[in-house]
PDB file of N, CA, C, O and CB in Angstrom:
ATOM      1  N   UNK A   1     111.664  55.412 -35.085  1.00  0.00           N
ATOM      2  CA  UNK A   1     111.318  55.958 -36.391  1.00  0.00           C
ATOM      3  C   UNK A   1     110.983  57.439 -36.251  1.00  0.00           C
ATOM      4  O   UNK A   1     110.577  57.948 -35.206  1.00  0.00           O
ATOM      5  CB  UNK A   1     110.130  55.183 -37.016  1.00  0.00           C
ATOM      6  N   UNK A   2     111.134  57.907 -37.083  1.00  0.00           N
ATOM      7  CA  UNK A   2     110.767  59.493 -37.320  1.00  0.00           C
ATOM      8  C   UNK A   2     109.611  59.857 -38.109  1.00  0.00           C
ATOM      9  O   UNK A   2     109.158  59.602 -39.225  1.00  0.00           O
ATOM     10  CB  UNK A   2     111.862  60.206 -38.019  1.00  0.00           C
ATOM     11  N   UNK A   3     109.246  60.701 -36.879  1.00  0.00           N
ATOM     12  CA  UNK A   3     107.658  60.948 -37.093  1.00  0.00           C
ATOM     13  C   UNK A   3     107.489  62.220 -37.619  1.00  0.00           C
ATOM     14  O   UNK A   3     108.248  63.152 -37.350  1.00  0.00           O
ATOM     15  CB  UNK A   3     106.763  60.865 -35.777  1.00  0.00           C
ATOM     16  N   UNK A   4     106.203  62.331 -38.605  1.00  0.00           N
ATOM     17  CA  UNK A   4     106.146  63.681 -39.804  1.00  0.00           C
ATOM     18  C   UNK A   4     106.192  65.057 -38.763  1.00  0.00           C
ATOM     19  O   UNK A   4     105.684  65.356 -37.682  1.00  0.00           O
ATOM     20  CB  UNK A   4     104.308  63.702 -40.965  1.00  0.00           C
ATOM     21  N   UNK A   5     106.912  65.565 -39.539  1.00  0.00           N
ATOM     22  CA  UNK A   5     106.323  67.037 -38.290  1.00  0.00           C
ATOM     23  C   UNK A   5     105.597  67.892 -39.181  1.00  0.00           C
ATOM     24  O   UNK A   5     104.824  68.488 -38.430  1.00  0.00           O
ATOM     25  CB  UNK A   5     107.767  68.246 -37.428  1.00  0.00           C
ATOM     26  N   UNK A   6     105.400  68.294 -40.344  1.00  0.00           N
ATOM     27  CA  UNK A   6     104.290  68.693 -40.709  1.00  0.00           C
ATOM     28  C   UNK A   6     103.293  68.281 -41.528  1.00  0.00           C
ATOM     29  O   UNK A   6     103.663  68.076 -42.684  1.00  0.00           O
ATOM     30  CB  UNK A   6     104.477  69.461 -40.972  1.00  0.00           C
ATOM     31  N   UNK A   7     102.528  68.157 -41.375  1.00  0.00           N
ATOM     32  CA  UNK A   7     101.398  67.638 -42.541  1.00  0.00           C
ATOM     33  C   UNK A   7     100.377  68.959 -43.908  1.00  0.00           C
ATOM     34  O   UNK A   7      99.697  69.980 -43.812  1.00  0.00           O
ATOM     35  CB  UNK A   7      99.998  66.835 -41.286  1.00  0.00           C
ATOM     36  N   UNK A   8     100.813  68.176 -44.862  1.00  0.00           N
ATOM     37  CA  UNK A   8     100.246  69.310 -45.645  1.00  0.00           C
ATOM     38  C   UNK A   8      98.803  69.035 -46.268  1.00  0.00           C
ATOM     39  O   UNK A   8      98.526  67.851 -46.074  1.00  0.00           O
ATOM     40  CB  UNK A   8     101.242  69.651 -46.798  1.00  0.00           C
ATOM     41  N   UNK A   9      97.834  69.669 -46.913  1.00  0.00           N
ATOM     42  CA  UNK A   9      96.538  69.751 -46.716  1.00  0.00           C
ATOM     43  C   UNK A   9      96.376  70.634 -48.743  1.00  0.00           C
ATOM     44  O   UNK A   9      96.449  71.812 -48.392  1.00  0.00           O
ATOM     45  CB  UNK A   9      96.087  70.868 -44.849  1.00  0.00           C
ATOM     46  N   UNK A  10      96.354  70.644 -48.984  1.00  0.00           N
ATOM     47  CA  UNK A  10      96.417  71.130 -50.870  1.00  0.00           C
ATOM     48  C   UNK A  10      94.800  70.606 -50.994  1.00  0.00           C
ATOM     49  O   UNK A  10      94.227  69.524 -50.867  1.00  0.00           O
ATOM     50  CB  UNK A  10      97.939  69.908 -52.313  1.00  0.00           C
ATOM     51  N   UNK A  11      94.277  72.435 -51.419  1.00  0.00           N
ATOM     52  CA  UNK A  11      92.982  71.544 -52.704  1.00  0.00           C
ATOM     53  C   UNK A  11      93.674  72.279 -54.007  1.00  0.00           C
ATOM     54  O   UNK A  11      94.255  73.355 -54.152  1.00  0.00           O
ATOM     55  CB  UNK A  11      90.644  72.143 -52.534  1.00  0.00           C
ATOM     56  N   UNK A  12      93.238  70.878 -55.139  1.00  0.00           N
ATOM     57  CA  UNK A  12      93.560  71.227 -56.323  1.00  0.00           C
ATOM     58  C   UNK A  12      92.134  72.075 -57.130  1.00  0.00           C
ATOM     59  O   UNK A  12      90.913  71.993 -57.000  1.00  0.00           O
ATOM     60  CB  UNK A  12      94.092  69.831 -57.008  1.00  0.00           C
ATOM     61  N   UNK A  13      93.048  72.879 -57.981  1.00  0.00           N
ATOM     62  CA  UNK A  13      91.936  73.282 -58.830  1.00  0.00           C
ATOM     63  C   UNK A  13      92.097  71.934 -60.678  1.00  0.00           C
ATOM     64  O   UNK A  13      93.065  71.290 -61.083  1.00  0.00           O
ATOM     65  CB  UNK A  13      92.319  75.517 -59.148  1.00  0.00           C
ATOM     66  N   UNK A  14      90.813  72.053 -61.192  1.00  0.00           N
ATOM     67  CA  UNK A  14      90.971  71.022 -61.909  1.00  0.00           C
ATOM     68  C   UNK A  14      92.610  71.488 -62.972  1.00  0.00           C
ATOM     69  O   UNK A  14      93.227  70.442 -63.174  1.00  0.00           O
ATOM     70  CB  UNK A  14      89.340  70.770 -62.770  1.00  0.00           C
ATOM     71  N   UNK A  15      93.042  72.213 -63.350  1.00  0.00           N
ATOM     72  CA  UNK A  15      93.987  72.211 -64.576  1.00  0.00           C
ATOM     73  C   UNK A  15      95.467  71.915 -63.523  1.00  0.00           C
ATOM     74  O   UNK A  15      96.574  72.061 -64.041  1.00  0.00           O
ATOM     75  CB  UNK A  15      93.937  74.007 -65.680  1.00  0.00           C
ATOM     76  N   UNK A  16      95.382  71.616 -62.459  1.00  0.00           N
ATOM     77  CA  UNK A  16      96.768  71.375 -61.178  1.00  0.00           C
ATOM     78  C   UNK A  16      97.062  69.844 -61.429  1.00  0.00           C
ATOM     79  O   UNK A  16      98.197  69.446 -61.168  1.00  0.00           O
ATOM     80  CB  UNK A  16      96.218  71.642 -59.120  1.00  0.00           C
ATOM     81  N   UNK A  17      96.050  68.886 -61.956  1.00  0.00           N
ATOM     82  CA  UNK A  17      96.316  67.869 -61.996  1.00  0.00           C
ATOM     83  C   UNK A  17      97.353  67.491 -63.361  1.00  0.00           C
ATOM     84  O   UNK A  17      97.904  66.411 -63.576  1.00  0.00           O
ATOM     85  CB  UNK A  17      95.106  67.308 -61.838  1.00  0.00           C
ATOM     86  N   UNK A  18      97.405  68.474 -64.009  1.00  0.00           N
ATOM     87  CA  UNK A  18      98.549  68.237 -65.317  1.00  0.00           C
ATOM     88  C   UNK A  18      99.876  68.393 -65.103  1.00  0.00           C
ATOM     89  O   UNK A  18     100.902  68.029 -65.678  1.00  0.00           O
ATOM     90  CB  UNK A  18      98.391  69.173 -66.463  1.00  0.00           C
ATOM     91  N   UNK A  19      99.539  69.192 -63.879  1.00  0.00           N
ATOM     92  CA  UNK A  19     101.076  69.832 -63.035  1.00  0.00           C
ATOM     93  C   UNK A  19     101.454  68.886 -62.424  1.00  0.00           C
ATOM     94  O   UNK A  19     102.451  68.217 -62.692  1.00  0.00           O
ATOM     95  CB  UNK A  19     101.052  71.069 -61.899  1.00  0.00           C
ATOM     96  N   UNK A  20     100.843  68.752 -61.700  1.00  0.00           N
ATOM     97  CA  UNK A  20     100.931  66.997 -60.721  1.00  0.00           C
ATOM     98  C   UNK A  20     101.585  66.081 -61.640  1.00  0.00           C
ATOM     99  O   UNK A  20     102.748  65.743 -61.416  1.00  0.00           O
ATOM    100  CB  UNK A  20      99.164  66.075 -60.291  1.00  0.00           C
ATOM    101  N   UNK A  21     100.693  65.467 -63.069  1.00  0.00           N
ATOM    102  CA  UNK A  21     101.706  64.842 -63.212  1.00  0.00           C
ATOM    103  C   UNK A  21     103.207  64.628 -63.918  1.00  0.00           C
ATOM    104  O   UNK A  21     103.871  63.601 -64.054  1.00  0.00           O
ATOM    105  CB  UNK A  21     101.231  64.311 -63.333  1.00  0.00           C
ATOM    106  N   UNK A  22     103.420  65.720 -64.231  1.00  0.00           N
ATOM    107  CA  UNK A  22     104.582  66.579 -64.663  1.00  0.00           C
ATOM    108  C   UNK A  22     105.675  66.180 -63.502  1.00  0.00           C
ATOM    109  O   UNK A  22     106.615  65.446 -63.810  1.00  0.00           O
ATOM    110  CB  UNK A  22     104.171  68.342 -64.718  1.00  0.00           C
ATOM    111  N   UNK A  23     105.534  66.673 -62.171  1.00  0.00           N
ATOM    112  CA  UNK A  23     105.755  66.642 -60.846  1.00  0.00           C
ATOM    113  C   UNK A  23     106.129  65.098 -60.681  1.00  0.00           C
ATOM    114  O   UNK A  23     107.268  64.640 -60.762  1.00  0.00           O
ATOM    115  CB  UNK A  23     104.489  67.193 -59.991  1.00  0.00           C
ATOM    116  N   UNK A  24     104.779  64.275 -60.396  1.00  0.00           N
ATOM    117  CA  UNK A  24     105.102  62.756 -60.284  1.00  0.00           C
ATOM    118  C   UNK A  24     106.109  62.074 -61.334  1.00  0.00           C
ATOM    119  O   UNK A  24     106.857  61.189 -60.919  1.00  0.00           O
ATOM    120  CB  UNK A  24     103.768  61.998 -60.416  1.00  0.00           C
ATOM    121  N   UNK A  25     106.142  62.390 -62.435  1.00  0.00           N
ATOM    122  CA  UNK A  25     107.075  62.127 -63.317  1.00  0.00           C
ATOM    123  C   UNK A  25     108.216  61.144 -62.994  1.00  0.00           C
ATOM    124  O   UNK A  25     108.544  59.985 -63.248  1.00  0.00           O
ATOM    125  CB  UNK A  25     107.542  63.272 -63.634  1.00  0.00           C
ATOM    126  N   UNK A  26     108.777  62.531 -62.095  1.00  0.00           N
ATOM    127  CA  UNK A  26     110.446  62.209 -61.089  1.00  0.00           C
ATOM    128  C   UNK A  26     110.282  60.580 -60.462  1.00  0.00           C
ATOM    129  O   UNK A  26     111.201  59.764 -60.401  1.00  0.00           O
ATOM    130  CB  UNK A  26     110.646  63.612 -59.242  1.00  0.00           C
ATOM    131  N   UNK A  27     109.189  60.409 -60.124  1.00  0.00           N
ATOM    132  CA  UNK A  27     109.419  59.333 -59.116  1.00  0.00           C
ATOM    133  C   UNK A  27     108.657  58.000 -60.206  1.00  0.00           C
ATOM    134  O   UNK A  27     109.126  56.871 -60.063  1.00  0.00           O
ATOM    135  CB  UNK A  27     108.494  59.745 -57.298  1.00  0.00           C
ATOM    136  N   UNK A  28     107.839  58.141 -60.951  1.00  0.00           N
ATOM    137  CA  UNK A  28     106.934  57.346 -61.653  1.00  0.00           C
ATOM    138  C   UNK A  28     107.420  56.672 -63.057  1.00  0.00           C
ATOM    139  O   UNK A  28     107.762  55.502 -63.234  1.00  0.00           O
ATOM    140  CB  UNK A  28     105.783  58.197 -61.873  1.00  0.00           C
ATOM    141  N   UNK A  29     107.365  57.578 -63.867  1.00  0.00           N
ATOM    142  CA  UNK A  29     107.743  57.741 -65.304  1.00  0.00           C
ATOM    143  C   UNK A  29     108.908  58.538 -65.961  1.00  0.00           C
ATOM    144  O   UNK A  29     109.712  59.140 -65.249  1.00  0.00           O
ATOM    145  CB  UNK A  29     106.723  58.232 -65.830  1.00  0.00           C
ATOM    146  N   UNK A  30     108.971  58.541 -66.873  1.00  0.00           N
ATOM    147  CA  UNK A  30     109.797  59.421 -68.056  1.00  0.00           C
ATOM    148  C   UNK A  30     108.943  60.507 -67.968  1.00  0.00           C
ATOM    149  O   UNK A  30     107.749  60.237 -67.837  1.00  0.00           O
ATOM    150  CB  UNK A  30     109.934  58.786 -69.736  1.00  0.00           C
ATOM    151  N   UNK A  31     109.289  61.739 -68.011  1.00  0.00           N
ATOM    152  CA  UNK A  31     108.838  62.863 -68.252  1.00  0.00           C
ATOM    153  C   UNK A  31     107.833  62.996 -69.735  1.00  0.00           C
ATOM    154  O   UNK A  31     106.807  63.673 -69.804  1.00  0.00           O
ATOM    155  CB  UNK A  31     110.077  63.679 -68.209  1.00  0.00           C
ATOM    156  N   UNK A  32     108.405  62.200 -70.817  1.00  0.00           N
ATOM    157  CA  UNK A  32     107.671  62.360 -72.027  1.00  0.00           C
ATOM    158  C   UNK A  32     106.909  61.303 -72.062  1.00  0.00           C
ATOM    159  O   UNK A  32     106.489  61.297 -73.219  1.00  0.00           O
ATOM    160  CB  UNK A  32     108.415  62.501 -73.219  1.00  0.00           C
ATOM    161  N   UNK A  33     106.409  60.280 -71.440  1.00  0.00           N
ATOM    162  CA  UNK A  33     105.478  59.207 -71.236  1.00  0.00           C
ATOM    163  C   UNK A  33     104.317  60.172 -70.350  1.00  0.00           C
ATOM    164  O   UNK A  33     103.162  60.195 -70.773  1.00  0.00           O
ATOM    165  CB  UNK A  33     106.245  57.733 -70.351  1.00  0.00           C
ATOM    166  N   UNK A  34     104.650  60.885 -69.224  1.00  0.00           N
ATOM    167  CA  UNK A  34     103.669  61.350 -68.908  1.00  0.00           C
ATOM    168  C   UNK A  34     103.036  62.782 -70.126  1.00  0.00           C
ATOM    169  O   UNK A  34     101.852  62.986 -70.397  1.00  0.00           O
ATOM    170  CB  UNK A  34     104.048  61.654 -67.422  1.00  0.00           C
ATOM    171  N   UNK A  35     103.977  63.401 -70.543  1.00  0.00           N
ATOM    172  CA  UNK A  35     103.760  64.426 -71.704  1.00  0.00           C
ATOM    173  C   UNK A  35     102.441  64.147 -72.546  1.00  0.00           C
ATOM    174  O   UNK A  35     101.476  64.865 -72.809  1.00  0.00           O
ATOM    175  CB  UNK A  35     105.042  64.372 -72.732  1.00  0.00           C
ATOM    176  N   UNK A  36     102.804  62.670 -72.909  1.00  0.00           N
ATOM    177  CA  UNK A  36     102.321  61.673 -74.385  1.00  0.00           C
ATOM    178  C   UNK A  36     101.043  61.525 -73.569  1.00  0.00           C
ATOM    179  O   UNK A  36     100.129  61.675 -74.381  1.00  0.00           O
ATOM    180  CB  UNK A  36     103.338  59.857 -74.965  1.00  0.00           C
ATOM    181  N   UNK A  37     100.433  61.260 -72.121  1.00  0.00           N
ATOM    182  CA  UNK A  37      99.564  60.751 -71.385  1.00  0.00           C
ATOM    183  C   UNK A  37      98.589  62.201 -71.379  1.00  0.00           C
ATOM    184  O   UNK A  37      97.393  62.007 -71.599  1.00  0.00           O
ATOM    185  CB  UNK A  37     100.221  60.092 -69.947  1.00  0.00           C
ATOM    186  N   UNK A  38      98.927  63.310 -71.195  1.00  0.00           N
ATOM    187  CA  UNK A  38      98.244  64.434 -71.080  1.00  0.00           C
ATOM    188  C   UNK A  38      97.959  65.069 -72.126  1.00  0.00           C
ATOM    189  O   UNK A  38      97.126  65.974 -72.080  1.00  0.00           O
ATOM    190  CB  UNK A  38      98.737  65.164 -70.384  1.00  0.00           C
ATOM    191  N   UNK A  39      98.578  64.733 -73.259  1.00  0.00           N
ATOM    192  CA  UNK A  39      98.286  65.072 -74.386  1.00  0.00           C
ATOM    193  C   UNK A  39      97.131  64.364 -75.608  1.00  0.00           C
ATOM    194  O   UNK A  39      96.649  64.845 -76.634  1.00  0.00           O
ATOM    195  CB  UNK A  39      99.450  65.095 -74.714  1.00  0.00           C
ATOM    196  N   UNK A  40      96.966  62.934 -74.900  1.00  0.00           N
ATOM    197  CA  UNK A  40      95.588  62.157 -75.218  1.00  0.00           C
ATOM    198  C   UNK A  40      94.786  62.318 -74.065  1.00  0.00           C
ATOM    199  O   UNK A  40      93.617  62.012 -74.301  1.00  0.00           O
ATOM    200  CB  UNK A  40      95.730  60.555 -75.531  1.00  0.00           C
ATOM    201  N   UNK A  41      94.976  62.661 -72.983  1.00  0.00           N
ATOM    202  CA  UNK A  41      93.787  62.976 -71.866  1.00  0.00           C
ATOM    203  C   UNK A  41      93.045  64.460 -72.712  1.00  0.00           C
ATOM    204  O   UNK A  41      91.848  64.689 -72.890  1.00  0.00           O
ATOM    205  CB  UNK A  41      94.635  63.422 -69.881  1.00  0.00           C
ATOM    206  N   UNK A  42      93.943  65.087 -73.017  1.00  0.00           N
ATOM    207  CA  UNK A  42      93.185  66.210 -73.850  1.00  0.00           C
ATOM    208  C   UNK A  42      92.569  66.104 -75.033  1.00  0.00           C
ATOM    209  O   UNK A  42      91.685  66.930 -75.261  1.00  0.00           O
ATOM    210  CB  UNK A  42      93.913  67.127 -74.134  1.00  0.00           C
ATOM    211  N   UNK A  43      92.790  65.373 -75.764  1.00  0.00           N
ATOM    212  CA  UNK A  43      92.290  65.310 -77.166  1.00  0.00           C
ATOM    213  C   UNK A  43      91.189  64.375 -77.029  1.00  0.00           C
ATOM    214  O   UNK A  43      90.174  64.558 -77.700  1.00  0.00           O
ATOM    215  CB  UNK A  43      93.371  64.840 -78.269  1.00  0.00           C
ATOM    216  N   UNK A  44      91.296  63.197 -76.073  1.00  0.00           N
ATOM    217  CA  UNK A  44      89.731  62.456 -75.874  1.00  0.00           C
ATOM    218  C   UNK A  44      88.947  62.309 -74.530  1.00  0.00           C
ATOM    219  O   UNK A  44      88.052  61.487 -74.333  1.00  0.00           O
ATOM    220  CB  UNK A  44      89.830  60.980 -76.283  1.00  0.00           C
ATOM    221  N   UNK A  45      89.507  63.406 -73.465  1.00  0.00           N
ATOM    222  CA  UNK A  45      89.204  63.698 -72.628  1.00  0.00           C
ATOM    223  C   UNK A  45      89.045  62.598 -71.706  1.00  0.00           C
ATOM    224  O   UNK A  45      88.087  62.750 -70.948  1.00  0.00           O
ATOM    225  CB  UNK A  45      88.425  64.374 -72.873  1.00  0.00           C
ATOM    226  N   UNK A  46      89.769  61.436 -71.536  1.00  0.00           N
ATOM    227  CA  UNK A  46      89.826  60.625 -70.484  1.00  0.00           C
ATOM    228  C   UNK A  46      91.388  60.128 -70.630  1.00  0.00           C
ATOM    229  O   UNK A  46      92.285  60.537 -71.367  1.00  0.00           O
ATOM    230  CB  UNK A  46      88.641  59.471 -70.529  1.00  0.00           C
ATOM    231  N   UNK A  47      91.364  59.195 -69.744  1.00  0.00           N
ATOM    232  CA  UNK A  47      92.467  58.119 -69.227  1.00  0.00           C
ATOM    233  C   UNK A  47      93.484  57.349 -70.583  1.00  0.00           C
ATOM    234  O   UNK A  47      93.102  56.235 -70.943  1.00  0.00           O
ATOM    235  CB  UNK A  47      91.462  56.745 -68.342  1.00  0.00           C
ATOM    236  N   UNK A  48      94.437  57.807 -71.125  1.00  0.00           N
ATOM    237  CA  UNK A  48      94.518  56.700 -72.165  1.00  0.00           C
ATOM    238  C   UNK A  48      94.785  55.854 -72.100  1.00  0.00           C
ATOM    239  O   UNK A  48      95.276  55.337 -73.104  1.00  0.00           O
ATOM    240  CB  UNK A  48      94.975  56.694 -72.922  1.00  0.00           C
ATOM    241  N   UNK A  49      94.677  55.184 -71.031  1.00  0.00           N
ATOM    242  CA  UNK A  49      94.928  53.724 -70.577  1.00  0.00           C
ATOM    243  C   UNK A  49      92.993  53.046 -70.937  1.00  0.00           C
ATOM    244  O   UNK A  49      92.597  51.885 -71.036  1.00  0.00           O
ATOM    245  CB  UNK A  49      95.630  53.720 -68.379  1.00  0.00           C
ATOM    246  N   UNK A  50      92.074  54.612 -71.062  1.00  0.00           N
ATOM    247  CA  UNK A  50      90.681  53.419 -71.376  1.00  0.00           C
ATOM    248  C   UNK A  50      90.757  53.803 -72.965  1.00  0.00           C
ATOM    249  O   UNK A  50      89.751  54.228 -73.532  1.00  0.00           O
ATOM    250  CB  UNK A  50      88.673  53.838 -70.437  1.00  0.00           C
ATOM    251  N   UNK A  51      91.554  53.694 -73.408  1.00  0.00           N
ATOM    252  CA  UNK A  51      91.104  53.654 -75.202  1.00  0.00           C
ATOM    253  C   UNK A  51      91.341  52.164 -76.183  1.00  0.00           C
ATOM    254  O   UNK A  51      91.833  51.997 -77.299  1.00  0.00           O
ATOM    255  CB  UNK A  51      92.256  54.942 -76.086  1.00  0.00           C
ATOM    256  N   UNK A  52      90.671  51.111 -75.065  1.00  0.00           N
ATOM    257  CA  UNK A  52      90.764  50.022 -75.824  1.00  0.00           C
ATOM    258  C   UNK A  52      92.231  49.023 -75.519  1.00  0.00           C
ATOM    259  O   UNK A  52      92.758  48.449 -76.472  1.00  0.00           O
ATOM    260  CB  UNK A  52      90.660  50.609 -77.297  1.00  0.00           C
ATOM    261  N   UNK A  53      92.550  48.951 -74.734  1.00  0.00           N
ATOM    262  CA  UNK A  53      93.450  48.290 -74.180  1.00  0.00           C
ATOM    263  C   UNK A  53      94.560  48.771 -75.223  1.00  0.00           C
ATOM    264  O   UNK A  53      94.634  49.969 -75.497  1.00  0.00           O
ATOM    265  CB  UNK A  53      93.115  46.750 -73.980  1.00  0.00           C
ATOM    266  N   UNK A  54      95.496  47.761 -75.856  1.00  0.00           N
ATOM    267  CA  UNK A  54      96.581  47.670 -76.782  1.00  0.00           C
ATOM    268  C   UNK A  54      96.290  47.817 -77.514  1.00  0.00           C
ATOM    269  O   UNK A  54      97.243  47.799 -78.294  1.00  0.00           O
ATOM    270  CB  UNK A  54      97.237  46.920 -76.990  1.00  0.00           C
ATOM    271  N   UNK A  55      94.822  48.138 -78.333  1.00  0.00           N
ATOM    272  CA  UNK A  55      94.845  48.510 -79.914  1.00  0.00           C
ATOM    273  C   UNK A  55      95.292  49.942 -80.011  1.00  0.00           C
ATOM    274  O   UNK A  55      95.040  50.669 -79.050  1.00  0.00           O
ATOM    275  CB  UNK A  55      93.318  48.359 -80.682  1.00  0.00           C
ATOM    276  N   UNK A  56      95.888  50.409 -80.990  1.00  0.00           N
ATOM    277  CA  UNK A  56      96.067  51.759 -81.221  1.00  0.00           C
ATOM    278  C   UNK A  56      95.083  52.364 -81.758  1.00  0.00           C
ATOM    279  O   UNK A  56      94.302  51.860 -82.566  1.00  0.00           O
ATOM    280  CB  UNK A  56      97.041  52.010 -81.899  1.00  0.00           C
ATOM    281  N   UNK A  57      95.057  53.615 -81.293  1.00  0.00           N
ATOM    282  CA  UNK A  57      93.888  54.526 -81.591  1.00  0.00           C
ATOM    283  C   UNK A  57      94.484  55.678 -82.579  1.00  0.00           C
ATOM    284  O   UNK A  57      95.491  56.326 -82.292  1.00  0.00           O
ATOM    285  CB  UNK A  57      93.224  55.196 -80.126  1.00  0.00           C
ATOM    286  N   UNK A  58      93.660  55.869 -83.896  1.00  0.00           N
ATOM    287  CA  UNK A  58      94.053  57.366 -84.875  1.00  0.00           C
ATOM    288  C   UNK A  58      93.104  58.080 -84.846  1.00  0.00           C
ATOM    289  O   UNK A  58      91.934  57.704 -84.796  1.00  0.00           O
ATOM    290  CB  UNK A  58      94.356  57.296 -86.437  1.00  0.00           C
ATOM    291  N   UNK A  59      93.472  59.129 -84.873  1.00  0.00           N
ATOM    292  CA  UNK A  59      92.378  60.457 -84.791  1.00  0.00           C
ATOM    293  C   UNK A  59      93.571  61.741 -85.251  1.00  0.00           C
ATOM    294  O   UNK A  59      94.284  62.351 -84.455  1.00  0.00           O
ATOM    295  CB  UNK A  59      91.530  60.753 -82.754  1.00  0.00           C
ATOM    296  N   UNK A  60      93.524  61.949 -86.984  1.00  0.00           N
ATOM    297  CA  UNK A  60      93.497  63.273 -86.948  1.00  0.00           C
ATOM    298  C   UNK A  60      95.639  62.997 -87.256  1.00  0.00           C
ATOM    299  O   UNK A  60      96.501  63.875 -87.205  1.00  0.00           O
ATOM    300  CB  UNK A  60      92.556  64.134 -85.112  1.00  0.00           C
ATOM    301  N   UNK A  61      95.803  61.688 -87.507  1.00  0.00           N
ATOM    302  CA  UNK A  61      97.418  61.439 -87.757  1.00  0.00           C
ATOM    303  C   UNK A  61      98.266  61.296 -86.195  1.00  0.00           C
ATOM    304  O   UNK A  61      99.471  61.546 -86.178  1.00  0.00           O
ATOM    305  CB  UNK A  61      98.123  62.967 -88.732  1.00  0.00           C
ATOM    306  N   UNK A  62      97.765  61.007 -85.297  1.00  0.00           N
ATOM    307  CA  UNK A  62      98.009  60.725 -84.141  1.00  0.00           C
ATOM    308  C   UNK A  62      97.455  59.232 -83.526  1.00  0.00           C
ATOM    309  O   UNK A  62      96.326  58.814 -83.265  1.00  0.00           O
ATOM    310  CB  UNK A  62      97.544  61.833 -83.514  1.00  0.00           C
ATOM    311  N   UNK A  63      98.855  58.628 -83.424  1.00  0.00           N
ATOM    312  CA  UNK A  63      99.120  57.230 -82.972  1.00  0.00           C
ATOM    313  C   UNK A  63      99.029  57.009 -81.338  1.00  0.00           C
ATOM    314  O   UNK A  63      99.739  57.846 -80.781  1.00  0.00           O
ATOM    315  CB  UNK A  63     100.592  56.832 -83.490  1.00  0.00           C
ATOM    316  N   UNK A  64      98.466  56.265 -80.547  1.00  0.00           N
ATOM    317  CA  UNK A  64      98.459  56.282 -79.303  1.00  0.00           C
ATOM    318  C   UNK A  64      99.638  55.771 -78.497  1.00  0.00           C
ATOM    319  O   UNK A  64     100.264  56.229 -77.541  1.00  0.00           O
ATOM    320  CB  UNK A  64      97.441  55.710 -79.024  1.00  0.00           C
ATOM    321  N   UNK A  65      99.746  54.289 -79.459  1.00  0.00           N
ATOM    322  CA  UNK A  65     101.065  53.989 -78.774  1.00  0.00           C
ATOM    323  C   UNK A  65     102.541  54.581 -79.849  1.00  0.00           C
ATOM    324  O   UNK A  65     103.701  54.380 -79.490  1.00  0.00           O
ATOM    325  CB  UNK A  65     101.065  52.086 -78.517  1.00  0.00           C
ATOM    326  N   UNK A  66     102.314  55.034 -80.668  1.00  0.00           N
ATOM    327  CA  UNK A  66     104.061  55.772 -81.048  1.00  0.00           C
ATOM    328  C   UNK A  66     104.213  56.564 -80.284  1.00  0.00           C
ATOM    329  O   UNK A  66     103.506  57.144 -79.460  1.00  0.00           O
ATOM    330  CB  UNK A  66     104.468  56.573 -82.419  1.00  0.00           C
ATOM    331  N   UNK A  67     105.580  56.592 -80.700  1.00  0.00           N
ATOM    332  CA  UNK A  67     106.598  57.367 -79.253  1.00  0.00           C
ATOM    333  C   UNK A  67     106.297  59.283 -79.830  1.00  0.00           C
ATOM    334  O   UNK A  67     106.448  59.778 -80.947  1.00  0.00           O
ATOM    335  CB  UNK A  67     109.217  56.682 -79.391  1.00  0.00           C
ATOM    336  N   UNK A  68     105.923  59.811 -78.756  1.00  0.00           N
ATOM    337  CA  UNK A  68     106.355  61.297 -79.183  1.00  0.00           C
ATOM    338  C   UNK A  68     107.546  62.184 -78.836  1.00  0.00           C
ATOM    339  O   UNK A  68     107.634  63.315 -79.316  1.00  0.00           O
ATOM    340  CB  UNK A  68     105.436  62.044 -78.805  1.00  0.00           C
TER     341      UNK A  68
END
C-alpha cells in the first residue's frame, strides 16, 4: 500500500468553515443542498438539521425544507 508522503496541518478561522462546505460539496452533496444548509445556519445560527426534525420551519417567507 502507499503510504501518505505529506501530511497537512490547517487552522481554520471561524468564516473557512462555509468554504469547507462549499469544498465538501464535490464529494458529499449537491452544491445547492449545501448552499440551502448555510443559508439557515445563518439566519438561525445553528445546524439545520436541529430545527425540529421534519417539521418545517417559517421565519420571514422562508421554508426550511423547499427547494432553493
Amino acid at each position: 500500500m502507499n503510504e501518505p508522503k505529506y501530511t497537512l496541518t490547517v487552522r481554520l478561522e471561524p468564516v473557512d468553515r462555509y468554504n469547507l462546505k462549499l469544498f465538501a460539496a464535490v464529494a458529499d452533496k449537491t452544491i445547492g443542498e449545501y448552499v440551502k444548509d448555510i443559508i439557515l445556519e445563518k439566519l438561525y445560527g445553528k445546524e439545520s438539521e436541529k430545527h425540529g426534525g421534519n417539521e418545517p420551519r417559517r421565519t420571514a417567507g422562508i421554508t426550511q425544507d423547499s427547494e432553493l
